[in-house]
C-alpha positions as a printed Julia matrix, in Angstrom:
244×3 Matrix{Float64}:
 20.83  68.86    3.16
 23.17  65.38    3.95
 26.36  64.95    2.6
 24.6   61.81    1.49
 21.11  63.26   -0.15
 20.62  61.17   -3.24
 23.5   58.77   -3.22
 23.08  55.56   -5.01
 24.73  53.38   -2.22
 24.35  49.27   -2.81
 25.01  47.2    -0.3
 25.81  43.44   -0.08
 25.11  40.97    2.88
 22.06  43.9     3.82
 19.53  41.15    5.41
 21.47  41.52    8.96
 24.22  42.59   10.83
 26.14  45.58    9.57
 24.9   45.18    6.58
 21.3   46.08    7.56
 22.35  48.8    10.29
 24.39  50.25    7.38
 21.1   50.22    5.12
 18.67  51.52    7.66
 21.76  54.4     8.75
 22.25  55.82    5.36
 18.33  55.72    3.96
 17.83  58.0     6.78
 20.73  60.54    5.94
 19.01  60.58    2.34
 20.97  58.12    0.55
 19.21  55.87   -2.1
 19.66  52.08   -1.05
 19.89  49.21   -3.11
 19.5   45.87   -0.77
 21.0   42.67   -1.82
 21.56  39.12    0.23
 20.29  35.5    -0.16
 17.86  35.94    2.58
 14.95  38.04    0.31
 12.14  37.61    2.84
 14.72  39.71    4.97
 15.23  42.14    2.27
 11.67  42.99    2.14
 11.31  43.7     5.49
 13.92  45.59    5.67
 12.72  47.73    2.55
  9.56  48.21    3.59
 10.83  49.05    6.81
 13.35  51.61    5.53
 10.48  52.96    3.29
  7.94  53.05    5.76
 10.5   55.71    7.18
 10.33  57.91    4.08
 13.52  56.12    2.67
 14.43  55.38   -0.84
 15.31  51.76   -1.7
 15.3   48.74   -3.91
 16.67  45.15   -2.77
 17.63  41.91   -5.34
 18.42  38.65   -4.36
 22.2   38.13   -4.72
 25.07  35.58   -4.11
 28.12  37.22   -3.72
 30.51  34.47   -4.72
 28.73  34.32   -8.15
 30.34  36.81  -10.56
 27.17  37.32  -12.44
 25.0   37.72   -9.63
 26.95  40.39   -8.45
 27.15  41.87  -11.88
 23.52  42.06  -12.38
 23.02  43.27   -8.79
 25.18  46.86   -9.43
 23.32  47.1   -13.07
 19.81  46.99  -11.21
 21.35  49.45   -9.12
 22.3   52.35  -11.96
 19.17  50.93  -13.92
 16.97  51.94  -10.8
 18.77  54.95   -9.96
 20.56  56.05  -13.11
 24.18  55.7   -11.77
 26.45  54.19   -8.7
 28.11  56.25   -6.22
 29.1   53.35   -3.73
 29.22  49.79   -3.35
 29.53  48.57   -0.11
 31.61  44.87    0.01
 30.0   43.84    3.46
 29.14  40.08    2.83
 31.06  37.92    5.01
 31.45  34.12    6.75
 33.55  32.98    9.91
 33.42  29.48   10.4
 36.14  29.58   12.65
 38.0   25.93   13.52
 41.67  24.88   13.96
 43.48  24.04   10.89
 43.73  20.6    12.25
 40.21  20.18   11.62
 40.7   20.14    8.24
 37.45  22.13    7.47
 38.63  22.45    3.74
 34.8   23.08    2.51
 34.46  26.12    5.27
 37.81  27.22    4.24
 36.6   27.4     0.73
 33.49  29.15    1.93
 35.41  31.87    3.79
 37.84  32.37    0.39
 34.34  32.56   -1.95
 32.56  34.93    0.07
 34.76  37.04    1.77
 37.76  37.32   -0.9
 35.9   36.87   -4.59
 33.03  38.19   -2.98
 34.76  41.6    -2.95
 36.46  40.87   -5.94
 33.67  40.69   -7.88
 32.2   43.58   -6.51
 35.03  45.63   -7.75
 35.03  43.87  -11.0
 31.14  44.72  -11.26
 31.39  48.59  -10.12
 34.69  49.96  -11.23
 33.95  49.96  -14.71
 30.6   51.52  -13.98
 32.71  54.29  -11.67
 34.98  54.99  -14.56
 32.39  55.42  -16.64
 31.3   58.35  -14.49
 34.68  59.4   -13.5
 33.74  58.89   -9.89
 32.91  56.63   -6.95
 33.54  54.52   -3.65
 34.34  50.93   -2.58
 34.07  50.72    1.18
 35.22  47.02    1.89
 34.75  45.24    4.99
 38.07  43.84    6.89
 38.13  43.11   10.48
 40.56  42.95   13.39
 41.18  39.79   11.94
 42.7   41.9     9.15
 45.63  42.87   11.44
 46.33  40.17   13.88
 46.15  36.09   13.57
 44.18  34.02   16.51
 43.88  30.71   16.98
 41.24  28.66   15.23
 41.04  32.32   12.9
 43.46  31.4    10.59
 42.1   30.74    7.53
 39.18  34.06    8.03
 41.94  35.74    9.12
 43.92  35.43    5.43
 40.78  36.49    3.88
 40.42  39.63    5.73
 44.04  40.6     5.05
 43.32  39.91    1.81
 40.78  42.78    1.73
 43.31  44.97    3.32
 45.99  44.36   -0.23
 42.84  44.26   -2.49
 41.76  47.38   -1.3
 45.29  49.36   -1.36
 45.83  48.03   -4.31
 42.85  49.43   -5.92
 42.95  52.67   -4.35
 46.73  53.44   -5.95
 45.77  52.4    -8.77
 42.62  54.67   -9.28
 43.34  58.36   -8.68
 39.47  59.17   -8.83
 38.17  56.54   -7.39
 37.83  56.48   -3.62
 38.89  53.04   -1.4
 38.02  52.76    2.55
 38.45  49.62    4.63
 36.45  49.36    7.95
 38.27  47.1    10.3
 35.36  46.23   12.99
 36.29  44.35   16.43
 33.74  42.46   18.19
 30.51  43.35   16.37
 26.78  41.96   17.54
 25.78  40.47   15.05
 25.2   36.7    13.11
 28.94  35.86   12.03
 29.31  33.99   14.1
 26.58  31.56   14.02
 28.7   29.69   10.82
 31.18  28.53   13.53
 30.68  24.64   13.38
 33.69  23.87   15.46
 32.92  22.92   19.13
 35.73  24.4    20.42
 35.73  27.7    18.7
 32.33  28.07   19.02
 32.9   27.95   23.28
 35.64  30.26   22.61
 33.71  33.29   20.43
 31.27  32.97   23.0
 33.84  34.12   25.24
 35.53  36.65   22.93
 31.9   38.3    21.93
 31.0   39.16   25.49
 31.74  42.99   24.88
 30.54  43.81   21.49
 29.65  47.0    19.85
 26.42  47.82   18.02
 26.47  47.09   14.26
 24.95  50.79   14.06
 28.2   52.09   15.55
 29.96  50.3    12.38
 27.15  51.64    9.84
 27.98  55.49   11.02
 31.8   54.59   10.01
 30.78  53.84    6.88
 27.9   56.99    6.62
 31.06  59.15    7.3
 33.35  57.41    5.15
 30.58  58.65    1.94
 29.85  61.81    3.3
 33.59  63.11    3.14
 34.45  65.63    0.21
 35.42  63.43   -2.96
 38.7   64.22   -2.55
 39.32  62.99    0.58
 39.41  59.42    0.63
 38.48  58.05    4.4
 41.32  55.12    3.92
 40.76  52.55    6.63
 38.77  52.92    9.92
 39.49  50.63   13.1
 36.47  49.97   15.44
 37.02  48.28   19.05
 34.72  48.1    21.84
 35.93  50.74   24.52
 36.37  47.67   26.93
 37.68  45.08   25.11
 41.76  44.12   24.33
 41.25  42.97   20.72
């Protein structure tokens, strides 16, 4: 038996990146998936991947920076599997650019997806998690939660933003459980929003040592599979060989 056997775990952003390690990571420790991204073609690959496997899991098309879509995605969830142990807030953009550029519609993008993105997941799932006097937000920050570099201003804010919505939260909810995971240098697509010529040459750079998003996904499999009342706060992930 896992730690995780039969957890309802739903996960946004799941059609790549961490977001699908994290699916394909926790279907196989026996945790019941529930899928949800723009990119549905993805989805069902990924599902019929994962079931192919002997996994359990649904997907849904979603768009995180609509309230309601994120509403109806966590009520599929408990609908399909009768309640909601976890939501995982793993959406995210990085259009990075200096603020000269004056990139106010990426700007806007980053605040959308990666701040009410994870707003409305809590405002979906906590009253669902009160409701059954238990469960866990595990909400993606970065590095870029904890230090400022150029042209990463703006994603930056957003990802400390996670940080105070997420300790916020987790005072205020004495039985529900709150973990940030702070990845480094990740493989995966964030970076293709980068429009910006100049930061584009310089994530190229940066991304040359990367971990594995599964690395990030077993994080999060051990954040779940702790006792419910020990609450896995934050987790920092680097790449052994990088400075940042």
């Amino acid at each position: 038996m896992s730690e995780l056997d039969n957890k309802v775990v739903a996960i946004t952003g799941a059609s790549s990146g961490i977001g699908e390690a994290t699916a394909r990571v926790l279907a196989r420790k026996g945790a019941r998936v529930v899928l949800g991204a723009r990119r549905t073609e993805r989805l069902a690959a990924l599902a019929a991947a994962i079931e192919a496997e002997g996994g359990n899991v649904r997907y849904m098309a979603l768009d995180v920076t609509e309230a309601n879509s994120v509403a109806a995605f966590l009520a599929f969830a408990q609908k399909e599997f009768g309640r909601l142990d976890v939501v995982v807030n793993n959406a995210g953009v990085m259009p990075l650019s200096p603020l000269a550029a004056l990139k106010l519609d990426e700007w806007n993008r980053m605040i959308d997806v990666n701040i009410r993105g994870v707003l409305h997941g809590i405002a979906a799932g906590l009253p669902i998690m009160k409701r059954q006097g238990s469960g866990q937000f595990i909400n993606l920050s970065s590095i870029g939660g904890h230090a400022v570099y150029p042209t990463a201003a703006v994603y930056c804010a957003t990802k400390y933003a996670v940080l105070a919505i997420s300790e916020g939260l987790r005072q205020e909810h004495s039985d529900i459980r709150v973990t940030v995971i702070s990845p480094g240098v990740t493989r995966s697509e964030l970076a293709s929003t980068i429009t910006d010529t100049g930061a584009q040459a310089a994530m190229a750079e940066f991304r040359q040592v990367a971990i594995e998003p599964d690395a990030i996904a077993r994080a999060i499999a051990f954040a779940i599979a702790e006792p419910g009342d020990v609450d896995v706060s934050e987790i920092i992930m680097r790449p052994t060989a990088s400075a940042y």
